[in-house]
N, C-alpha and C positions, 0 to 999 in steps of 0.2 A: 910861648907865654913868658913875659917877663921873669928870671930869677928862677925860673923852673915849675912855677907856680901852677896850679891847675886852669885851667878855664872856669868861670865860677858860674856860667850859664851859657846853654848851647841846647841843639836838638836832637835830639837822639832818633832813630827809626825800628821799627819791630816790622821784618818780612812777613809775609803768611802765604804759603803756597801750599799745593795739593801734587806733590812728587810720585814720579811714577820709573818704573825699570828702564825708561829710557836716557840715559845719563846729557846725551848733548842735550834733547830736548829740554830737560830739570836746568843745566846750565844758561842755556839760552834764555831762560824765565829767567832766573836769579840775577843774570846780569843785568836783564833790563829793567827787574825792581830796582838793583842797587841804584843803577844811576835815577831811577823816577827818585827814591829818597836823595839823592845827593842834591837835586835840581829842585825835591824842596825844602832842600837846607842844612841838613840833617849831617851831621859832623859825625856820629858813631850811629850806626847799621847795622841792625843784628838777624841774621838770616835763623830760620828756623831748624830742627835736626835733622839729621839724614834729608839736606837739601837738596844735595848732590844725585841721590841714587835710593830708592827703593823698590828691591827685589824680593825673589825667593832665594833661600838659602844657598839650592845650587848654584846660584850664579855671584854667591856675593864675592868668591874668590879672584876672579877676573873681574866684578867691580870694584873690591875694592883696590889703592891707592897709597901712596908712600906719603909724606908729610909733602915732599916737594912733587907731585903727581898735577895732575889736570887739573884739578879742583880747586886745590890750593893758591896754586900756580896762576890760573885766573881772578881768583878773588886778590889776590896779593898786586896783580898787575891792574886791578880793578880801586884798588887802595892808594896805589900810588898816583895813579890819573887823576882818580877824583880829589886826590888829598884828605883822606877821610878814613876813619879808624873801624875795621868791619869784624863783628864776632861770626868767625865763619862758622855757624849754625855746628852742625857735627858734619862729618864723612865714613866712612869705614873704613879705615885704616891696616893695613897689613900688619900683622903681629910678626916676632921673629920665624924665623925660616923652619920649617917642618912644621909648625902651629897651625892646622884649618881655620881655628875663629880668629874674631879681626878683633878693634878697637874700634869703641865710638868714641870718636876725639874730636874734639871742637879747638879752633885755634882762632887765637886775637892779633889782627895785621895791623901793624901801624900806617902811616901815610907816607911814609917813605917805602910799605912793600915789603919790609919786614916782618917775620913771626915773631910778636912779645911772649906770648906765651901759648903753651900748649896743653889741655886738658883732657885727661880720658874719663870718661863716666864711670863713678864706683859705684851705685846701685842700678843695678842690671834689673830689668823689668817680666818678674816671672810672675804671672797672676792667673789664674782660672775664676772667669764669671761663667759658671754650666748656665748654657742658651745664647749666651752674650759675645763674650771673647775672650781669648784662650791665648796668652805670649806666654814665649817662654824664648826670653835675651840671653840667657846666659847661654843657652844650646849654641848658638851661633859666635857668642861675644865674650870677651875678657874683659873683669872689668879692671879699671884702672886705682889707683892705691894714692896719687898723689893730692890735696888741695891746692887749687892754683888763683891767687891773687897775680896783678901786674900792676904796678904805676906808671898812668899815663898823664900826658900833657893834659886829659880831659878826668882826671883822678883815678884812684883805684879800682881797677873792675875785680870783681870774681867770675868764674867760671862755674855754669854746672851746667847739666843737662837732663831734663825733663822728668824720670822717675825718681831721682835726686833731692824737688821740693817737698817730698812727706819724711825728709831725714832734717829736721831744723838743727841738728845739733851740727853736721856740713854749715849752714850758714852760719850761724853762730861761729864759728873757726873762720870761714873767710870774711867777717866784718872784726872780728880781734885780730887780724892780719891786716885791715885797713882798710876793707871792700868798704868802696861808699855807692859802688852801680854795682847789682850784680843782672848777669843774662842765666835768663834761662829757655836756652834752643830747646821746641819741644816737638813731641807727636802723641799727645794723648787720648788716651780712644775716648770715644762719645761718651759711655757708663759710667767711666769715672771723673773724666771730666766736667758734665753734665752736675754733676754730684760735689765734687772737689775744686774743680779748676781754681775758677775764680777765689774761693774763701782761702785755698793754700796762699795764692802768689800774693794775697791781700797780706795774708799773717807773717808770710815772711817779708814782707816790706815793712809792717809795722812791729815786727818785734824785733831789725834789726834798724829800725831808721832810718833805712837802705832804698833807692831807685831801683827798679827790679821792672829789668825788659825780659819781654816772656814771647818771644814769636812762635810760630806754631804750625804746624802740618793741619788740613780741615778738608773734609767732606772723606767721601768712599776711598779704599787703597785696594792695593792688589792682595792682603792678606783678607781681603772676605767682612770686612769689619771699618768701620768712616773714625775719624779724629776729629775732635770738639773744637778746633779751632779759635776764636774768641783770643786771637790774640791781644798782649795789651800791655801798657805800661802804667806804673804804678810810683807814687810818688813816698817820698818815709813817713810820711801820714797816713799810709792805705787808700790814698784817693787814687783809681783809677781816671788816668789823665787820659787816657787813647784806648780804645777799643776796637780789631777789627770787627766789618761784617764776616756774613758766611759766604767769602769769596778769595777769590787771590788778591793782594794790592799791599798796601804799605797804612802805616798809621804813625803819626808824628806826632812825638811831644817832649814840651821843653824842660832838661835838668837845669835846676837851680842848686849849687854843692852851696850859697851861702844861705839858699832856705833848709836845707839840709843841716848847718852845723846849727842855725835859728831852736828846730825841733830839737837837738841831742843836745843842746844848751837848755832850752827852757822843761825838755823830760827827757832827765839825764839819766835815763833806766840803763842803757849799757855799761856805768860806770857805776851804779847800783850793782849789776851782775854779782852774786855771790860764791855759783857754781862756775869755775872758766873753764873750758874747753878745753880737753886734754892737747 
């Protein structure tokens, strides 16, 4: 882009798949959503979390993978081909050496095949619904400490990762850092989903004026328990612009960053803000 400028409309893609403890085969799928979204059009691609790989606990140690591992490694060569900017969903990531839990780290490739940035999830997903569903993330996972904005040729993204959107005070910090798209790679179960989904990823589009890609894990998994799926993308007016079905496939819709500065000019609430983020 001219002078460094952003692109100021372009397509974006939200993945949705149903991943299982088979790692080639979860790969295999991912690659060939990526390119179904690049062929329709779709310039930033956002895979959903733990796209890569989901198991049972015994086995996440040999699933999981270094930053430059299998995963990565394809989405990044997958980046460069198509020319196209991919938030790779999350993976499980290998913590330091002696550590059993891993990292759920999600990473942003640019079109040359590069990591821009890399992020680990800081709220870890512990919850008991008795009858329902029972996680417990931190048993297995470490969470991460950092907030991670990038600027890109397609504007500023943020980072997060799925149990992440009921902490608004996270977004809030990455749209005062510049986030004007943030992703959020998910696996949310049916219960709270069903319940939540939609009205969080709506609220944090519209309280930060922000594009908010939400892909998502759906249907039955191997932990006993299905993900609500409904992935989607959301405009800085809370309009859902793209909605998947209840299936695997891709859903496209187009950012505009000059209808974007339009809203935060004509309802200048973030510049209102009285409380800023630590």
């Amino acid at each position: 882009m001219p002078n460094g400028n952003p692109a100021m409309t372009y397509l974006a893609a939200a993945i949705q798949m149903n991943a299982g403890p088979d790692k080639l085969a979860n790969l295999e799928r991912a690659e060939r959503l990526v390119r179904v979204a690049a062929a329709r059009g779709a310039n930033l691609v956002a895979l959903p979390e733990v796209f890569n790989w989901r198991g049972k606990r015994n086995e996440q140690a040999v699933a999981a993978e270094a930053l430059d591992g299998q995963s990565l490694t394809l989405m990044s060569r997958l980046a460069r081909e198509l020319q196209i900017h991919i938030v790779a969903g999350s993976i499980t990531e290998h913590a330091a050496a002696g550590e059993s839990r891993c990292y759920n780290t999600s990473a942003l490739l640019g079109p040359d095949g590069a990591r821009i940035a890399v992020y680990r999830k800081i709220h870890l997903f512990d919850v008991d619904l008795p009858g329902r569903v029972t996680v417990r993330e931190s048993d297995a996972k470490i969470a991460g400490a950092d907030v991670v904005t990038a600027a890109t040729p397609l504007g500023t993204i943020g980072l997060t990762i799925c149990y992440d959107l009921r902490f608004p005070e996270l977004y809030r910090r990455l749209t005062f850092a510049g986030a004007q798209i943030i992703a959020i790679p998910s696996a949310f179960t049916f219960p709270t989903g069903e319940a939540h989904w939609e009205t969080l990823v709506r609220a944090r589009a519209i309280e930060n004026q922000a594009y908010v890609i939400a892909p998502a894990q759906f249907g039955p998994n191997i932990y006993g328990y299905s993900d609500y799926g409904n992935s989607m993308i959301v405009d800085p007016w809370g309009r859902v612009l793209a909605r998947a079905a209840d299936s695997e496939g891709v859903v496209v819709a187009p950012i505009d960053l000059e209808y974007q500065e339009r809203v935060r000019r004509e309802l200048p609430a973030l510049k209102h803000a009285r409380l800023q983020p630590r």
